[in-house]
N, C-alpha and C positions, 0 to 999 in steps of 0.2 A: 318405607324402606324395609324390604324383608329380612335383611341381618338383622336390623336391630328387632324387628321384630318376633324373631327367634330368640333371640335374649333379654324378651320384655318381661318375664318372671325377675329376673337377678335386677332388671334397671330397678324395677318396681321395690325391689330389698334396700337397692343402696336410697333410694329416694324415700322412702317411708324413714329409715332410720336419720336421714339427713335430715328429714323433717321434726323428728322428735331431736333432735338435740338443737338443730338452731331455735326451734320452741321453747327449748329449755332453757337456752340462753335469753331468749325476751324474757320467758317467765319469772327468771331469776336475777333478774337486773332491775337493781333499786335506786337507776338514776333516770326520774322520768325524760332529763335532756338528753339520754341517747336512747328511748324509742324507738324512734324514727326511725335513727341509723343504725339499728337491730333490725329493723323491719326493711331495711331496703335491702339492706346485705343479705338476707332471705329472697327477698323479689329477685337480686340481683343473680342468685343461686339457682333458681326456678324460674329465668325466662327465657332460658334456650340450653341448648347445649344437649351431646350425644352420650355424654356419661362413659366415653371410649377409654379415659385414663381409671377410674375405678375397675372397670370393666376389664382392663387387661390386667391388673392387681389380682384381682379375684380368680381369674382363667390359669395367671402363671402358677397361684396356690393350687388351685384345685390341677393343676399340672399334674399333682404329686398327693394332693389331699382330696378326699371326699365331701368333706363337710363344708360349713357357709363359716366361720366364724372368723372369717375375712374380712367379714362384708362391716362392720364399724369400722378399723383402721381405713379401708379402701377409700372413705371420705375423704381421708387426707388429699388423694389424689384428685379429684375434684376441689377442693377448696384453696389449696393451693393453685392450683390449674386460673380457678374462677381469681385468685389472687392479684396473678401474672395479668392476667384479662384487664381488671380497674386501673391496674397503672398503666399498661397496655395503652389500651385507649386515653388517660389521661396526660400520656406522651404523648401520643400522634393527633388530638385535639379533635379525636371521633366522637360523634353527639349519638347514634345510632348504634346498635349489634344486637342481631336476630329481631330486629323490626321494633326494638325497642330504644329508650333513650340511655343513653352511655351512664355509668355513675359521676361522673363529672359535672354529664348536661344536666339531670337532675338537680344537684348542687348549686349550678349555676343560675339554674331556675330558681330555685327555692331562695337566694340571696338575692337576686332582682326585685321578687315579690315584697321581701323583708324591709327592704330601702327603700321602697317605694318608688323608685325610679320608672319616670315618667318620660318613654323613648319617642312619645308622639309629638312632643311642644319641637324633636329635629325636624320634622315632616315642615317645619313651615321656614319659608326664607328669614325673616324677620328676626328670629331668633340667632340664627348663625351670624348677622353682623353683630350680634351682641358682642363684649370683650369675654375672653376667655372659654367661648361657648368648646371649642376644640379641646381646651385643657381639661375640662369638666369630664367629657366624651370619654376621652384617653383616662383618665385618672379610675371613671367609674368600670371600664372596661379592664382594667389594669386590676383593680379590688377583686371584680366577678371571677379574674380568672386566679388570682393568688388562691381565691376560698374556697374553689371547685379542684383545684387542684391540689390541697394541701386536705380536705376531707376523704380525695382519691387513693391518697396517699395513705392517708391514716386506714382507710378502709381496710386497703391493701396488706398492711401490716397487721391488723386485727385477725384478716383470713389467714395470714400464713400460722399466726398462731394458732388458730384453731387447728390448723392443718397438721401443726405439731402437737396438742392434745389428743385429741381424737388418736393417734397412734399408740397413746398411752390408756386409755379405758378401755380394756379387754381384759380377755383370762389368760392371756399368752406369758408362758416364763418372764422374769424380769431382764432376761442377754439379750430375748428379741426386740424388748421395745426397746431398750437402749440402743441397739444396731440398728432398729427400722429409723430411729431417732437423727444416727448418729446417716444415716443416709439420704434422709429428708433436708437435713440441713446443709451437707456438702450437694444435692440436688439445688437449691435455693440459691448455694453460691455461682455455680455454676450456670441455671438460669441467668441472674442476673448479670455475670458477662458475657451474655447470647445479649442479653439487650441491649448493654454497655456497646458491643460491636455493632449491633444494628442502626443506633445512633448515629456511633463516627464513620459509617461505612455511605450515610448519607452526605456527608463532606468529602468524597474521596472517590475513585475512581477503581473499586474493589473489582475481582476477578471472581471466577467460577468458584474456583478452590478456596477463596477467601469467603465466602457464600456458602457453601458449602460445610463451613466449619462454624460459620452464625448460625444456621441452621442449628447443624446437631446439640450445639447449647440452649436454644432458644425453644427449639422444638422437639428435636429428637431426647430432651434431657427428660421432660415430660412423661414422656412412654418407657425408658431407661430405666429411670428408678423407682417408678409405681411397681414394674413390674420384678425389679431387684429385691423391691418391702415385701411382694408378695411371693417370692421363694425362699427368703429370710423366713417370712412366719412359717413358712409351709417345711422348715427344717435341713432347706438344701444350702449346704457348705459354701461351694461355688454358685455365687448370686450374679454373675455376667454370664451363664448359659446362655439366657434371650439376647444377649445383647446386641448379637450382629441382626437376630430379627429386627428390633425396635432399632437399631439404626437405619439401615434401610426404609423401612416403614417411615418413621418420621420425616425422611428425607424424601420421599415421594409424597406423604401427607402435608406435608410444608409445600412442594414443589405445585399438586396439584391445588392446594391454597390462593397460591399464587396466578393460576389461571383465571380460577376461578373470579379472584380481586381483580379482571381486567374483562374478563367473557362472562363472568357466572349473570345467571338472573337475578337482578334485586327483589322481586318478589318469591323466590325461591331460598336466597343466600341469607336475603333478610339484612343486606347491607349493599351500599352503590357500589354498583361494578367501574364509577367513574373515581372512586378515592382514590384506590394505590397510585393512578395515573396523575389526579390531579393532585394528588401529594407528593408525586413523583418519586415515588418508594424505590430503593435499590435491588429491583426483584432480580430471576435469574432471566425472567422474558427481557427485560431492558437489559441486562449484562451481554446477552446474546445478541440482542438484535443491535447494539451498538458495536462491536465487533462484526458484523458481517452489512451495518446499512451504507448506505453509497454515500457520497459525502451531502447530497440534498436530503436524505433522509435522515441524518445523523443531526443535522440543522434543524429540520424539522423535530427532532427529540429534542435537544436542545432546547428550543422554544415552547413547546407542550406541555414536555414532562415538568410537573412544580405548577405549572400556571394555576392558580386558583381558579380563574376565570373564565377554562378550560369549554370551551362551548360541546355542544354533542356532536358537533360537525367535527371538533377538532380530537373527539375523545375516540370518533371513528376513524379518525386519520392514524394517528397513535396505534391503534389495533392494525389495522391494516400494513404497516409498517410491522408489526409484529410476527405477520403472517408472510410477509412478504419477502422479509430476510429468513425465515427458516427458524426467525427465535420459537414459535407456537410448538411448530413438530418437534424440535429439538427436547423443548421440555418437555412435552408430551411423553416423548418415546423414552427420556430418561426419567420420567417418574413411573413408569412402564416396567423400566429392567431393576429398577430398584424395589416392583415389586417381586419380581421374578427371584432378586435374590434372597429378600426378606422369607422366601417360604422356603429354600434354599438352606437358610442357617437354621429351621427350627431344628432342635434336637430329636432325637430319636425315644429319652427315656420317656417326656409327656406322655400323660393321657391321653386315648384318642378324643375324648371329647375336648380339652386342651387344643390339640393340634388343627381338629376343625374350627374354635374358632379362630385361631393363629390367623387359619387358611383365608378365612372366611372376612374376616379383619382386612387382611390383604385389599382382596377383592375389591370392598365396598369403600376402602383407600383411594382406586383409583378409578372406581368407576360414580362415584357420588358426584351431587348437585350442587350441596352444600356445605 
């Protein structure tokens, strides 16, 4: 990826200093029963990810500032970020992201091992007429997922606070971390009713505009306020300049998300192109194409989307259908003008080195793989 590789000096800052402090967090933890879980929440920090929300923290400071001394607070916006991620996934019951096993699956795993639960004595008939063999099934399956998702959980809330330290270890005046503080936190609330909506919008028959406004909590809040901490520090008054950038942007980063969860390559996404469908996600591709499919195709959504059981026969039917009402183009071309207008709002006072990568950012928004 050449953009990023044009900013692989700055990744390399935020990732070394990310490194010495979640270091220092094992180092300094004197309870040997969360090793482990110091040590994953590290892996789990370091096994993918494009470093875009630090990244734009640091770009909107140096908008206006020369120097690096961004680059410790800017964690917050990754950790946080990676936050959302754990519960993320341990809502939507993902074992996978960026070719790796979810923090949940891992959990899940490691409490299977613990119990010693022995899943081969189902493999045989004999067993199942036994009494209660079903209850046992359900009971232990029931435990697995309480523990994997309630360590998901705790993870999650460990990174947000980190998320909110890290803003506070710097040389910055004590008004800025208080406000970077005081915007992390109304960030956070705000995320989480992006996902609160994302929920009940899977019981319900949401519209564009109604999607449109999960998003910008869910996603576009992400890019919002990294980039609001990092005109804060950088001394500019008015912390919503970027804002109609990072709206846009998000909304086309999300959108093309979205395609990518039904077309993208698994060996490139690093995650199946058959989940959003076979979890039957409430994208904007399914919002569209239900609105324009004929009533046999609309049947056919119906019956597809959600199936667990979703065959590849049936995952290519689904897509075709996608393409066929006009849902593909449609979001295509609208995460297209929504990058058109993201470059549109950047301001005039930035940096030019600022502004290219605003530009540049754009670009590899809507033209990326994964």
């Amino acid at each position: 990826m050449a953009f990023l590789e044009n900013y692989s000096h700055i990744i390399a800052m935020i990732e070394n200093e990310m490194d010495d402090y979640l270091s220092e967090k094992i180092e300094k933890n004197n309870k040997p029963i969360l090793d482990e879980f110091y040590q994953l929440i590290k892996k789990h920090v370091f096994s993918g990810g494009k470093r875009l929300r630090p990244l734009s923290m640091i770009m909107a400071y140096r908008g206006f500032k020369e120097d690096y001394d961004i680059i410790g607070p800017s964690l917050s916006a990754e950790l946080v970020h990676s936050s959302s991620l754990i519960l993320d996934d341990a809502m939507d019951e993902d074992v996978v992201r960026h070719g790796e096993p979810t923090f949940n699956a891992i959990y899940a795993d490691k409490f299977l091992d613990s119990v010693g639960f022995d899943i081969s004595k189902y493999t045989k008939g004999r067993y199942w007429i036994q009494r209660d063999t079903l209850k046992k099934l359900f009971f232990a399956q029931k435990a697995i997922s309480r523990y994997s998702y309630a360590l998901s959980v705790l993870g999650s809330n460990v990174m947000y606070s980190m998320s909110m330290e890290v803003l506070t270890r710097n040389k910055f005046p004590e008004e800025k971390k208080i406000r970077a503080l005081e915007l992390q936190t109304r960030m956070y609330q705000k995320l989480n009713e992006g996902q609160l909506m994302d929920i009940l919008f899977e019981s319900r028959n949401s519209n564009e505009d109604e999607y449109l406004e999960m998003i910008k909590r869910k996603t576009g809040i992400l890019f919002i306020y990294p980039i609001r901490i990092g005109l804060n520090f950088a001394g500019i008054s008015d912390h919503t300049i970027l804002d109609g950038y990072a709206n846009a942007i998000s909304s086309a980063f999300q959108i093309k998300d979205d395609l990518l969860g039904s077309f993208g390559s698994e060996s490139v996404t690093g995650k199946s192109s058959f989940s959003d469908i076979v979890e039957g996600k409430r994208t904007l591709l399914v919002i569209k194409a239900m609105e324009n499919a004929s009533e046999k195709e609309r049947k056919l959504l119906d019956n597809l989307l959600g199936y667990e059981h979703a065959s590849k026969e049936d995952v290519a039917m689904v897509r075709d259908v996608f393409i066929d009402t006009g849902a593909y183009d449609y979001c295509d071309d609208l995460a297209k003008r929504y990058i058109s207008m993201s470059k549109e709002q950047l301001p005039e006072t930035i940096s030019g080195e600022s502004r290219k990568f605003f530009e540049s950012l754009a670009n590899f928004t809507i033209n990326r793989e994964r």
